[in-house]
C-alpha positions in Angstrom: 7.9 -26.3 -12.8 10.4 -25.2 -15.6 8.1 -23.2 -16.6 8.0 -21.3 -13.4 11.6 -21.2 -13.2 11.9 -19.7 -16.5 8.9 -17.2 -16.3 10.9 -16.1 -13.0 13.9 -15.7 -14.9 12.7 -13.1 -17.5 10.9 -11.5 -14.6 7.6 -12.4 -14.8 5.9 -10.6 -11.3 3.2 -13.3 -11.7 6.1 -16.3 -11.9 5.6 -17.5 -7.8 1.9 -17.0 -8.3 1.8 -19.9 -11.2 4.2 -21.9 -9.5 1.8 -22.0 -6.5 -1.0 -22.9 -8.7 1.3 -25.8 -10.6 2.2 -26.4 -6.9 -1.5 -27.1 -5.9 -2.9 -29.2 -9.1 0.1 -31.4 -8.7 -0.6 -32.2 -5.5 -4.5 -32.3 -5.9 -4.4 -34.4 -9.1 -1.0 -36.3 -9.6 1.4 -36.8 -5.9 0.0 -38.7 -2.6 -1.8 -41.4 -5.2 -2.9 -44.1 -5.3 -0.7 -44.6 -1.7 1.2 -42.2 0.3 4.5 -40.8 -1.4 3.1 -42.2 -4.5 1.7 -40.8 -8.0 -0.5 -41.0 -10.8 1.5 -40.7 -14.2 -1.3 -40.7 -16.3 -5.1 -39.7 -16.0 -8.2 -40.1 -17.8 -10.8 -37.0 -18.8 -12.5 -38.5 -15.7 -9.5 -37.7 -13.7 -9.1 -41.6 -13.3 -5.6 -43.3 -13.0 -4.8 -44.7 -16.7 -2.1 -46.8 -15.7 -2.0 -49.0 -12.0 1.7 -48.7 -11.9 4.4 -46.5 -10.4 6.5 -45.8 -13.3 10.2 -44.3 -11.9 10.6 -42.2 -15.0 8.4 -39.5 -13.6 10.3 -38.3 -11.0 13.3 -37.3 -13.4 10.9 -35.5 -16.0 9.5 -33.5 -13.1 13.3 -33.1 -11.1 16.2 -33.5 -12.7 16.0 -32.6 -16.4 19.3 -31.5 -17.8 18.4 -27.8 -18.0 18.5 -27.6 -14.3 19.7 -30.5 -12.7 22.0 -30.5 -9.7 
C-alpha cells in the first residue's frame, strides 16, 4: 500500500486505481486465510501456504512502517 500512497502523492491519476487492485489480490490471495481474520505470509508458485503459522510480524510490514505510521 506504500506504494499507492506514494504514487498518490506525486499525483499519479491512476494511484486509487492500483490501490484497488493491491486492495483485491490481498484479499483474494493473502487476508481471510487459512481461518477468518487470518493470513497467509508466504505462498508457493502453486498459490499454496509455505508456512502453517500466523506470524505477528506481518501486520507491521503491511501497517505501521515508520514512513507512515500513526
Amino acid at each position: 500500500m506504500q506504494a499507492a500512497v506514494v504514487r498518490e502523492a506525486d499525483g499519479d491519476p491512476l494511484a486509487q486505481q492500483f490501490a484497488g487492485m493491491m486492495v483485491g489480490v490481498l484479499l483474494k490471495n493473502f487476508l481471510g486465510r487459512p481461518i477468518a481474520g487470518g493470513w497467509i505470509d508466504h505462498l508457493s508458485e502453486m498459490r499454496q501456504p509455505l508456512v502453517d503459522y500466523i506470524p505477528a510480524s506481518s501486520l507491521y510490514h503491511l501497517f505501521l512502517t515508520p514512513r507512515f505510521a500513526l
